[in-house]
C-alpha positions in Angstrom: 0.0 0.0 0.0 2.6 2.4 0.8 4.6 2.0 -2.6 1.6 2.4 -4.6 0.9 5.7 -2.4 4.6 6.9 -3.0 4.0 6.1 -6.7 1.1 7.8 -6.6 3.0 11.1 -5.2 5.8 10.8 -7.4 3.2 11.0 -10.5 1.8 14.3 -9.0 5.4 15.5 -9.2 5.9 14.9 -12.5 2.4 16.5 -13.7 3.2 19.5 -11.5 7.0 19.7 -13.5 5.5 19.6 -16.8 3.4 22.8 -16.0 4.6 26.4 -17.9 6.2 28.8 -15.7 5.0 31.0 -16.6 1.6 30.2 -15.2 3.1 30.6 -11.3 4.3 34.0 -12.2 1.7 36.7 -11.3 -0.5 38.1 -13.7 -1.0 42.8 -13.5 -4.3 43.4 -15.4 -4.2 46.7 -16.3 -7.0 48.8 -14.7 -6.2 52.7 -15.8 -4.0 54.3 -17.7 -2.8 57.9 -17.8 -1.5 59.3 -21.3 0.0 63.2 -21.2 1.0 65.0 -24.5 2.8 68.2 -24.7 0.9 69.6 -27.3 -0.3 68.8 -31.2 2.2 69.5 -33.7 2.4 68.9 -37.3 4.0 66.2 -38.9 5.0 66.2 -42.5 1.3 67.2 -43.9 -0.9 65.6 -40.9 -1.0 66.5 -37.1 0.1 64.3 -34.3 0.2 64.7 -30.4 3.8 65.7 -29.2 5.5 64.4 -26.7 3.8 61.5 -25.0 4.2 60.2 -22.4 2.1 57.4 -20.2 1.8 55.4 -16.7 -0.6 52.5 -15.6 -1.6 51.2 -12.8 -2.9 48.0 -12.6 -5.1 45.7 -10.1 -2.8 45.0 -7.7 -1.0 48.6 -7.6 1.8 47.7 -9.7 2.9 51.0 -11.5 4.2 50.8 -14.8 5.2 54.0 -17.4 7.9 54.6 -20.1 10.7 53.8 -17.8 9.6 50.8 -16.8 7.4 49.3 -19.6 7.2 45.6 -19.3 6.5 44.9 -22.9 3.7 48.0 -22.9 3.6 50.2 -25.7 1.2 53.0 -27.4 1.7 53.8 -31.2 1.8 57.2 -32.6 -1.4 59.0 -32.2 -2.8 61.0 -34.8 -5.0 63.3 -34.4 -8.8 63.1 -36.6 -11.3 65.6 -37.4 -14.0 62.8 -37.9 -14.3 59.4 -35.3 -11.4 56.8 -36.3 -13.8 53.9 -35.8 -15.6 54.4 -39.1 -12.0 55.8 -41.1 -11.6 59.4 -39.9 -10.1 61.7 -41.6 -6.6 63.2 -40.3 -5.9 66.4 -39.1 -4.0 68.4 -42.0 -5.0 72.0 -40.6 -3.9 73.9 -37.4 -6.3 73.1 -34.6 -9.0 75.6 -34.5 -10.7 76.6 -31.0 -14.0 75.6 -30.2 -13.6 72.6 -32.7 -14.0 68.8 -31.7 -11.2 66.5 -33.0 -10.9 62.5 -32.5 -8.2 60.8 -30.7 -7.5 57.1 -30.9 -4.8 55.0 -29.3 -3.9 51.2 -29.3 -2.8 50.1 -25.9 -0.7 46.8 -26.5 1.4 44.1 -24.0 2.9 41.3 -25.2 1.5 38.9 -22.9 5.0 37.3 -21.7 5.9 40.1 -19.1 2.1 39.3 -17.1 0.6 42.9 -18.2 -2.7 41.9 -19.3 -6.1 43.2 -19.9 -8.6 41.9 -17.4 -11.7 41.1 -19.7 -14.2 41.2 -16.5 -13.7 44.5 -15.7 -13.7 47.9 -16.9 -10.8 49.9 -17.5 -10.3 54.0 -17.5 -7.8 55.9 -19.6 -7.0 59.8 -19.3 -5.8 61.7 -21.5 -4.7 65.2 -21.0 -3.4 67.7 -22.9 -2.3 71.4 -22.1 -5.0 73.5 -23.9 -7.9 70.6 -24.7 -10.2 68.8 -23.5 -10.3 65.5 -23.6 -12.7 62.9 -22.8 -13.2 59.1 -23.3 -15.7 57.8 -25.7 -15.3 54.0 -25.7 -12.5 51.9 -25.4 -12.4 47.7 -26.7 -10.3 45.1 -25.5 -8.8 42.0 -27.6 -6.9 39.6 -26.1 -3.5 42.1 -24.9 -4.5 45.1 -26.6 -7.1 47.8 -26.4 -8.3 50.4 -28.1 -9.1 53.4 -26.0 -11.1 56.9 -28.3 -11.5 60.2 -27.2 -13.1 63.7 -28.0 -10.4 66.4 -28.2 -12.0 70.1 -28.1 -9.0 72.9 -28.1 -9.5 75.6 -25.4 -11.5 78.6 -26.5 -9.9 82.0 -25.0 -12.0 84.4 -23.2 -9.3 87.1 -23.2 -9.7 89.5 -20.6 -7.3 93.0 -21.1 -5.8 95.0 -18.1 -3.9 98.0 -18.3 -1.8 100.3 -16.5 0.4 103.4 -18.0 2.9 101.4 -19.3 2.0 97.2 -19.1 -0.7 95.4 -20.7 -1.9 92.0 -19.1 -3.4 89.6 -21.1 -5.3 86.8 -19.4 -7.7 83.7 -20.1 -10.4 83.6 -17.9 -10.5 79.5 -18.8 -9.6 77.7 -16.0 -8.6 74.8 -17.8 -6.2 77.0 -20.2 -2.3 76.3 -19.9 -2.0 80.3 -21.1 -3.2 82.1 -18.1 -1.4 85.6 -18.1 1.0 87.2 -20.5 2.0 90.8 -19.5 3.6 93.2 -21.8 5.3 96.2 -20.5 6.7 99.9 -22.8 10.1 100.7 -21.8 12.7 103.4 -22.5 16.1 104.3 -20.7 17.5 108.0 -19.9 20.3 108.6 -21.7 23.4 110.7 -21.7 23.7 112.3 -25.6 25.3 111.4 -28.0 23.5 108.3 -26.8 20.1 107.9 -28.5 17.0 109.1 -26.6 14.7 106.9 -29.2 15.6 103.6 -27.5 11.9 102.3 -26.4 11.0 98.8 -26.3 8.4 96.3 -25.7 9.2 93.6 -22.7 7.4 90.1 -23.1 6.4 91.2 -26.8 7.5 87.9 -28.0 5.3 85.8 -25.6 2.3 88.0 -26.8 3.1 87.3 -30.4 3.6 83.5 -30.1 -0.7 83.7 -29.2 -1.7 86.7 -31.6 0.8 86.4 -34.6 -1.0 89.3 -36.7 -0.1 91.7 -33.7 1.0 95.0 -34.9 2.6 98.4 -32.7 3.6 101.8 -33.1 5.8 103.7 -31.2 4.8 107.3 -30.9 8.0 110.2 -29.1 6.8 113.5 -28.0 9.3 115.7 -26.7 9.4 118.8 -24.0 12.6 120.9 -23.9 13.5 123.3 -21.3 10.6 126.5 -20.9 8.3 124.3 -22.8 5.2 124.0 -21.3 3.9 120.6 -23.4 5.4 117.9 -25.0 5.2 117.7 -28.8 5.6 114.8 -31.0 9.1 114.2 -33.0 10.7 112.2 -35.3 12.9 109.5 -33.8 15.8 110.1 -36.3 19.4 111.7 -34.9 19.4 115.1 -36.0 16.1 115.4 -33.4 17.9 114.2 -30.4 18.5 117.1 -27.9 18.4 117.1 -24.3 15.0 117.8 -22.1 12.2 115.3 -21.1 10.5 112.4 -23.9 7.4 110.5 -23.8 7.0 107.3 -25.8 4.1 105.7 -26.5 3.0 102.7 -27.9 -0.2 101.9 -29.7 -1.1 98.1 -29.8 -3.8 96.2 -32.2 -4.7 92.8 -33.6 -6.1 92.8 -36.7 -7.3 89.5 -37.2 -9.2 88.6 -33.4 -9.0 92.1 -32.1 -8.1 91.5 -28.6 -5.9 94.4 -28.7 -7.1 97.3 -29.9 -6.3 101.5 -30.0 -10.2 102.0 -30.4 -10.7 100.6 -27.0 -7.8 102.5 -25.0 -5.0 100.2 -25.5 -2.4 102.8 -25.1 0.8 102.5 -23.3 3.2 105.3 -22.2 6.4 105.9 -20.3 8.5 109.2 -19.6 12.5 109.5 -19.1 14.5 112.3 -20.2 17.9 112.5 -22.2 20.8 114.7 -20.6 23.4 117.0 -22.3 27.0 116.0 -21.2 28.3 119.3 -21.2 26.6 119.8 -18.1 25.9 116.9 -16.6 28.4 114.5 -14.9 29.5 111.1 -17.0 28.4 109.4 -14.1 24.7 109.9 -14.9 24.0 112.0 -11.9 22.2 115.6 -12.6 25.1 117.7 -10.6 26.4 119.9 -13.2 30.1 119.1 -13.5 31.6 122.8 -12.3 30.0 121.8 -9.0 31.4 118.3 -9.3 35.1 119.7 -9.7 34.5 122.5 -7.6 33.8 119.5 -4.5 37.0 117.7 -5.8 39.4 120.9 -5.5 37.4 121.6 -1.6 38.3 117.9 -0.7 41.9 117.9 -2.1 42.6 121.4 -0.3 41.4 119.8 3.1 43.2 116.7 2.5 46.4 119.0 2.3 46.2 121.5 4.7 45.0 118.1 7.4 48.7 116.8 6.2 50.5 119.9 6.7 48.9 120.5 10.9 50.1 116.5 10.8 53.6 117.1 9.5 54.0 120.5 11.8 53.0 118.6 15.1 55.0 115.9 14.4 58.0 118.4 13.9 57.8 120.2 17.3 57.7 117.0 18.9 
């Protein structure tokens, strides 16, 4: 009886050894997924998202992303103005606001790592994407991939204008925008002549123009010279440049969305002056050099006659 239990055992043994390995190592069904992109940028003639990057998470708390992939991989994703699931058509125009676009990616594992798709439950993938909305419309699972499609709507700026003498802030009031604030600002320096007194410029211009390419400005210089009682405009060319007080300002306009606009006030300003160095110190001050030598000579004859009481009580000692 006992060798035909041990026989018995050994057989179990051997059914056991014949088994997979792989069916002892422990399975990660994938329950949500989160996919970020940059942005949408163009590709050849056809737009894509940029920059993408992903991480799951699956039943068990297992992380995975693109460090640490374990045989999971998204293809490129295209972007569609009509659904992927019947065709779709791809994107070959710059986003527009307001407009819905289609998103579709395939989510795929190769089965050997243990990343699988459980089929008895349901599984949520986000997508975001700095200026859009995005949100799921289905996803479907075969086997180790899955096919996850989204709505993609591109944020619609409520621009909202604030203004001060000399900055302009432009802000979204959309909450879900990645451009919140962009402030631009009208500067000039003082100057000593010969140095140019039409030297104005505009601070964060470049930011501005990135959002509103068909921006346009004008710089406008008034001058006031001594026992003038106004300022008066001027060409900004050399022969004009004289010493006194200047006024630049800038007039700022859009002529394509019109959130800028000279009709509705958008006018910045800012006041310096320009000195003439034949009076004025090198050093930038407004002490008129006679009274700047005239200290150095008082200074150097106190100096002296300090050293000479020195020199004298040191003698009679």
């Amino acid at each position: 009886m006992k060798k035909r239990l041990l026989a018995l055992a050994l057989c179990l043994v051997l059914a056991v050894s014949l088994l997979p390995i792989t069916a002892a190592a422990t399975d990660y069904f994938l329950s949500s997924m989160t996919v970020k992109a940059s942005d949408v940028e163009k590709k050849g003639d056809r737009y894509y998202l940029k920059s993408v990057n992903w991480e799951a998470i699956s039943e068990q708390g297992e992380k995975f992303n693109n460090s640490n992939s374990c045989g999971y991989h998204i293809q490129e994703i295209p972007v569609y103005t009509t659904d992927p699931s019947s065709g779709g058509d791809v994107l070959t125009e710059a986003p527009v606001a307001g407009t819905t676009y289609y998103i579709t990616f395939r989510i795929t594992t190769d089965g050997s790592s243990g990343v699988r798709f459980n089929p008895m439950s349901d599984f949520s993938a986000t997508l975001e994407i700095p200026g859009y909305t995005a949100s799921m419309i289905r996803f479907q699972r075969v086997h180790n991939t899955c096919d996850v499609y989204y709505k993609l709507t591109k944020h619609e700026h409520t621009w909202q204008l604030t203004q001060t003498d000399s900055t302009l802030t432009v802000e979204c009031g959309n909450n879900g925008c990645p451009i919140r604030k962009m402030s631009v600002e009208l500067k000039a320096n003082s100057v000593t002549l010969p140095n140019s007194p039409f030297n104005a410029w505009l601070e964060g211009w470049e930011q501005l123009v990135s959002e509103f390419p068909e921006a346009k400005y004008k710089f406008d210089y008034k001058y006031k010279g001594p026992g003038d009682s106004e300022y008066r405009p001027v060409d900004p060319i050399a022969a004009n440049a004289k010493a006194g007080e200047y006024q630049v300002g800038v007039s700022l306009w859009d002529i394509t969305r019109g959130p800028i606009d000279p009709s509705e006030g958008t006018y910045l300003f800012v006041k310096y002056t320009a000195a003439d160095p034949a009076v004025t110190a090198q050093t930038g001050d407004n002490r008129p050099i006679e009274i700047m030598m005239a200290s150095v000579l008082v200074f150097s004859a106190l100096a002296a006659a300090a050293f000479i009481l020195d020199s004298k009580r040191k003698y009679k000692q």
